[in-house]
ChimeraX commands (.cxc) that place a marker at each C-alpha (Angstrom):
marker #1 position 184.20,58.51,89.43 radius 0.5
marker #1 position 184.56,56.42,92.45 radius 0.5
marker #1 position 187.86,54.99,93.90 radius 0.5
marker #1 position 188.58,51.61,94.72 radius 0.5
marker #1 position 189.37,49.64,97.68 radius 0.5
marker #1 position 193.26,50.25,98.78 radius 0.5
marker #1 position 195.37,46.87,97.89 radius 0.5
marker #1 position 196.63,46.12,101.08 radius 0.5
marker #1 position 199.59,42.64,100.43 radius 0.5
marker #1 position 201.31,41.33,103.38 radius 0.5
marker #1 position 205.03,41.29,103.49 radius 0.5
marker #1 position 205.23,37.74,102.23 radius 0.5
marker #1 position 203.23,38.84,99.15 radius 0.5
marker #1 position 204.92,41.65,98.31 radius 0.5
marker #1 position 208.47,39.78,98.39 radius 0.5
marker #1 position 206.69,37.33,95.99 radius 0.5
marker #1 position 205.52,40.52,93.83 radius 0.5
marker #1 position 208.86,41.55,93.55 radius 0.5
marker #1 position 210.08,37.88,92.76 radius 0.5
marker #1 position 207.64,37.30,89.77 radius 0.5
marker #1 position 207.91,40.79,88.55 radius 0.5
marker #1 position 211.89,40.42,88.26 radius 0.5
marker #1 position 211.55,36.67,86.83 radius 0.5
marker #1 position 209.59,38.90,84.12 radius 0.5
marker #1 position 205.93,37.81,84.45 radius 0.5
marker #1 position 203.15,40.29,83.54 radius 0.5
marker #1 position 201.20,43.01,85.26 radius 0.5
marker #1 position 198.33,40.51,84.17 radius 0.5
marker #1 position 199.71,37.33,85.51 radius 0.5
marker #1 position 201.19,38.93,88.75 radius 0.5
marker #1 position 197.69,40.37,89.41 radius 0.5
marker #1 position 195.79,37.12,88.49 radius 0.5
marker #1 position 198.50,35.11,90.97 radius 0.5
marker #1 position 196.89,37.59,94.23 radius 0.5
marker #1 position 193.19,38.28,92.76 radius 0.5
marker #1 position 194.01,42.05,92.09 radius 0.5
marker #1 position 193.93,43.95,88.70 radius 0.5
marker #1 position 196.48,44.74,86.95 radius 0.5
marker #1 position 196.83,48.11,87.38 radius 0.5
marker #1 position 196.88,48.23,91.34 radius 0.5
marker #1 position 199.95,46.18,90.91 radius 0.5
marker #1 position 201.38,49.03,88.60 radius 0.5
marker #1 position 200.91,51.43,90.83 radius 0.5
marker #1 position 202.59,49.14,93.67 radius 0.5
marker #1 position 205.46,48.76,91.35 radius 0.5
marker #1 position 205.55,52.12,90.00 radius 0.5
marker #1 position 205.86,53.74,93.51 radius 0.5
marker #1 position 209.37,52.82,93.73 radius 0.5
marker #1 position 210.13,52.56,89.96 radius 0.5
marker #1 position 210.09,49.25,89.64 radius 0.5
marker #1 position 212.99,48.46,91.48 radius 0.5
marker #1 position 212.56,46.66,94.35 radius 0.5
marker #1 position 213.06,48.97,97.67 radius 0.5
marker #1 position 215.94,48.40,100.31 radius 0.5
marker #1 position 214.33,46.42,103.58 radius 0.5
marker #1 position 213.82,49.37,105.79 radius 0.5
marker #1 position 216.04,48.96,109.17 radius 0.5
marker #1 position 215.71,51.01,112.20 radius 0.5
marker #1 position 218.89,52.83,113.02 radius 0.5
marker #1 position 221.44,50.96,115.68 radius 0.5
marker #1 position 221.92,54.11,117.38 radius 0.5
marker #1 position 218.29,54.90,117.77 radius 0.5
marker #1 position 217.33,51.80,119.61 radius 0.5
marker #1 position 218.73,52.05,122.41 radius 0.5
marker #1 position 218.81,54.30,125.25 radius 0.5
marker #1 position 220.05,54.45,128.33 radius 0.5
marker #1 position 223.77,55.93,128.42 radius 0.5
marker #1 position 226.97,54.35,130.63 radius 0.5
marker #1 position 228.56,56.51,133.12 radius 0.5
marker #1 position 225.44,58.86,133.12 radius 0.5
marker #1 position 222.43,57.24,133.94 radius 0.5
marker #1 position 222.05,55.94,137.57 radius 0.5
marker #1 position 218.19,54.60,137.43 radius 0.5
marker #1 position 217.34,51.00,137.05 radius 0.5
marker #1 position 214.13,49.81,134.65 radius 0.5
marker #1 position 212.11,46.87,135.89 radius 0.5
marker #1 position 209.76,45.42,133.31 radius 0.5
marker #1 position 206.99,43.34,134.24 radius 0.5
marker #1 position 204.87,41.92,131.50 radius 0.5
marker #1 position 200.91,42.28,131.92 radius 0.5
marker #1 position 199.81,40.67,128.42 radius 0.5
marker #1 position 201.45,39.36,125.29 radius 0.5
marker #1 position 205.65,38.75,125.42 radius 0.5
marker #1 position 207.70,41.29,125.27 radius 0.5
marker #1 position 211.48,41.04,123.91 radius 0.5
marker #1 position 213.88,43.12,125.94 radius 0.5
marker #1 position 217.43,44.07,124.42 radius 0.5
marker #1 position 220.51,45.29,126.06 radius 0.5
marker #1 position 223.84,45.99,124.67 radius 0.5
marker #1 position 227.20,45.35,126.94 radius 0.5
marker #1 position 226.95,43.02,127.00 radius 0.5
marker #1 position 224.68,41.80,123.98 radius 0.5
marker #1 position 222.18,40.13,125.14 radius 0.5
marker #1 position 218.43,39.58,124.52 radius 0.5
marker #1 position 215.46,38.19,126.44 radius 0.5
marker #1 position 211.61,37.51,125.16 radius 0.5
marker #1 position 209.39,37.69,128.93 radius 0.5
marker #1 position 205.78,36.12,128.61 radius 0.5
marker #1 position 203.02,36.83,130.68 radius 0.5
marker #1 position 203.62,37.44,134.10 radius 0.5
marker #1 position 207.39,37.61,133.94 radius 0.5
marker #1 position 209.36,40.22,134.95 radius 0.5
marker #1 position 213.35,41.39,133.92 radius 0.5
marker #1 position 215.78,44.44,135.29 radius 0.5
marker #1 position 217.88,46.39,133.48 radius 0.5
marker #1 position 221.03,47.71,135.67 radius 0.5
marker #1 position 221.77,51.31,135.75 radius 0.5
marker #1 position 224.54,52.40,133.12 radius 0.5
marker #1 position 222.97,49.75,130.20 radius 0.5
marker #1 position 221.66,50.53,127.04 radius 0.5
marker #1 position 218.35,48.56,126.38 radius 0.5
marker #1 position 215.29,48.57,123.88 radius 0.5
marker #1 position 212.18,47.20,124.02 radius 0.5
marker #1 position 209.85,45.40,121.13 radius 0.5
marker #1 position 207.03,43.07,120.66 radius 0.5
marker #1 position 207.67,40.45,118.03 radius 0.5
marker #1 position 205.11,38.70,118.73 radius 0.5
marker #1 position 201.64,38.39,117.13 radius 0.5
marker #1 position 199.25,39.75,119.42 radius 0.5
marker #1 position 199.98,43.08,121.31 radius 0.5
marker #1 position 201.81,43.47,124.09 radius 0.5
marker #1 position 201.32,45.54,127.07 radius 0.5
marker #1 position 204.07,45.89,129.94 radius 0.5
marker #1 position 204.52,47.76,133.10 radius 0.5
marker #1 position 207.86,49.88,133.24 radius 0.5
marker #1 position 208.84,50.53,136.96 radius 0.5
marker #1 position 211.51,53.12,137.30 radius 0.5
marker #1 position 213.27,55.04,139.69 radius 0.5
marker #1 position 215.49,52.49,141.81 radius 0.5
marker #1 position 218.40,55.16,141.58 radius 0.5
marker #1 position 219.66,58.49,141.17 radius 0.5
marker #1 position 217.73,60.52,138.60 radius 0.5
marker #1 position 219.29,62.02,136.05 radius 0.5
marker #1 position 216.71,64.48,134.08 radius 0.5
marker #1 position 218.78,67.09,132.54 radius 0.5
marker #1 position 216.75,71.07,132.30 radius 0.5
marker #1 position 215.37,72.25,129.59 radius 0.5
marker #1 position 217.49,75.71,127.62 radius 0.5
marker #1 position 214.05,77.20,127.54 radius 0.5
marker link #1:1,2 radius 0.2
marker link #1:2,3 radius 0.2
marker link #1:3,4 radius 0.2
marker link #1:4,5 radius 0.2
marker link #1:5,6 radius 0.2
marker link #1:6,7 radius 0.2
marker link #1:7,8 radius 0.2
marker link #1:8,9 radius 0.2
marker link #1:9,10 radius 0.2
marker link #1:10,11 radius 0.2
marker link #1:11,12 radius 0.2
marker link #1:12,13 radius 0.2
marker link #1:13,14 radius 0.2
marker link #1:14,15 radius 0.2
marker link #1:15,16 radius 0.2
marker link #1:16,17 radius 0.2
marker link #1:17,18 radius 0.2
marker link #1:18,19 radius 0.2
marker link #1:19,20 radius 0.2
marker link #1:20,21 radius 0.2
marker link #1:21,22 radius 0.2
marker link #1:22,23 radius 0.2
marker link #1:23,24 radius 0.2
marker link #1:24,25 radius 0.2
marker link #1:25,26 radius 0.2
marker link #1:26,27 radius 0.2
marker link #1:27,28 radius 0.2
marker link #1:28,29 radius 0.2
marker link #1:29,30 radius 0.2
marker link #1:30,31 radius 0.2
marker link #1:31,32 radius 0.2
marker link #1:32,33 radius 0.2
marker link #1:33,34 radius 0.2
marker link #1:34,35 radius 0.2
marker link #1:35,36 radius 0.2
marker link #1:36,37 radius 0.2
marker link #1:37,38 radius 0.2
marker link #1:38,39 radius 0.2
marker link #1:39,40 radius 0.2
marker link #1:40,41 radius 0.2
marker link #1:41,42 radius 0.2
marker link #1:42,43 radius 0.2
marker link #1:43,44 radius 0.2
marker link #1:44,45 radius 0.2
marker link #1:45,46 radius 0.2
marker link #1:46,47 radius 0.2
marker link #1:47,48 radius 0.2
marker link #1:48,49 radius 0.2
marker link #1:49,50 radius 0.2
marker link #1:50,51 radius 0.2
marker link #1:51,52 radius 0.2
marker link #1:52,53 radius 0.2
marker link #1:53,54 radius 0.2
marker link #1:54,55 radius 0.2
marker link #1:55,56 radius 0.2
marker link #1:56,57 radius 0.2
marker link #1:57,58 radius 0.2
marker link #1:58,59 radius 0.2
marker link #1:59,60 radius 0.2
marker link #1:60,61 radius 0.2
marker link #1:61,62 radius 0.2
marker link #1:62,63 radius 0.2
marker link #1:63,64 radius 0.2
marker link #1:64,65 radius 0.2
marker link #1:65,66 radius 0.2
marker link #1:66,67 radius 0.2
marker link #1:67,68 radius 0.2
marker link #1:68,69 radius 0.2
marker link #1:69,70 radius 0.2
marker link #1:70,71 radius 0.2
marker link #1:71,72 radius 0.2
marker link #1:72,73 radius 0.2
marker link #1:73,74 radius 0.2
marker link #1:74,75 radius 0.2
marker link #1:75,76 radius 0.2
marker link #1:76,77 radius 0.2
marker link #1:77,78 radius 0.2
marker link #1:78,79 radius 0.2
marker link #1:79,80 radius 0.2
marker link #1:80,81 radius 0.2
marker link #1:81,82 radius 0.2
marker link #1:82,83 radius 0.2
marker link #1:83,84 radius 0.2
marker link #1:84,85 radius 0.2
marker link #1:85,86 radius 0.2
marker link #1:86,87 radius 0.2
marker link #1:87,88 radius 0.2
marker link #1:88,89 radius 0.2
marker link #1:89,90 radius 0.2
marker link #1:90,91 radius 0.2
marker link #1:91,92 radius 0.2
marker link #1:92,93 radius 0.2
marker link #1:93,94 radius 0.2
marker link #1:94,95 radius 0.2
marker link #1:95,96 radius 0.2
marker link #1:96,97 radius 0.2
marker link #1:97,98 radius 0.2
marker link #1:98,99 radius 0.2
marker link #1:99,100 radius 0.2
marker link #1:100,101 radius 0.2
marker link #1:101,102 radius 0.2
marker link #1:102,103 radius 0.2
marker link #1:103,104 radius 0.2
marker link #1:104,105 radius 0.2
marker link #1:105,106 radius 0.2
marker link #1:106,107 radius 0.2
marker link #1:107,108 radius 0.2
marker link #1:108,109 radius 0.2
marker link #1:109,110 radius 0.2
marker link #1:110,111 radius 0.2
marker link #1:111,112 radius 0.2
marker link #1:112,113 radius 0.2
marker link #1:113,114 radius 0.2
marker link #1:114,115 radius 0.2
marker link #1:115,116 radius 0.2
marker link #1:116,117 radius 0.2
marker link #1:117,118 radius 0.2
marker link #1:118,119 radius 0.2
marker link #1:119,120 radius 0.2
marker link #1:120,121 radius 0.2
marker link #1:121,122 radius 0.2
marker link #1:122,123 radius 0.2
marker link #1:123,124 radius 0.2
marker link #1:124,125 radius 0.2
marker link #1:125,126 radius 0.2
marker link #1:126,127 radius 0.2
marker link #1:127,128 radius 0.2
marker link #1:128,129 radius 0.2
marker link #1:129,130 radius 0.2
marker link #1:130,131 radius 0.2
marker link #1:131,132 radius 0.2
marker link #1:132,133 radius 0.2
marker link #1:133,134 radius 0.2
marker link #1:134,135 radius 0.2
marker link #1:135,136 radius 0.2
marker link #1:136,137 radius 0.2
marker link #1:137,138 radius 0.2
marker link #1:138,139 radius 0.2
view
């Protein structure tokens, strides 16, 4: 028995799954509407028991790094290809760099970093304008 090729639907398609499943069309009709068979659909749907799954959110507390009153080292990010979308908190603030651009975080700011756009991104991270502030290992 051979298996089949892996039904791969974008995110746009698999909101509209879940909207014409829950208006109550068919396996048949839902799998006509994207040119896949029926039964890769059921197992799509059957993964999370038909009910459509919670849109998965990073945690805020993850995010970011960089802690107040502890870390003394600035980051300077220069963008080499792509645009990159830089993030701080205290204050809230947000900035998307393109090609070429560059942006510093202050010491003592928590920050992330994330491409949202649709080609990759690659950056430069300078660091070390500052105290360090590595903390030893309990080995």
């Amino acid at each position: 028995m051979t298996q089949g090729k892996r039904v791969a639907l974008s995110a746009a398609q698999k909101s509209d799954m879940w909207r014409r499943w829950k208006a109550g069309q068919s396996l048949h009709e839902i799998g006509r509407a994207f040119g896949q068979p029926h039964v890769s659909i059921h197992l799509l749907l059957s993964y999370h028991g038909g009910i459509v799954p919670p849109v998965r959110r990073r945690s805020f507390l993850v995010l970011f790094h960089g802690q107040p009153n502890r870390n003394e080292i600035a980051d300077h990010f220069f963008v080499l290809d792509g645009e990159l979308t830089v993030e701080t908190r205290a204050p809230d603030d947000y900035r998307t760099l393109a090609i070429g651009e560059r942006y510093q975080i202050n010491a003592g700011h928590a920050h992330q970093t994330s491409n949202r756009g649709t080609r990759d991104c690659r950056f430069l991270i300078v660091q070390g304008v500052g105290k360090y502030d590595f903390l030893r290992s309990p080995l």
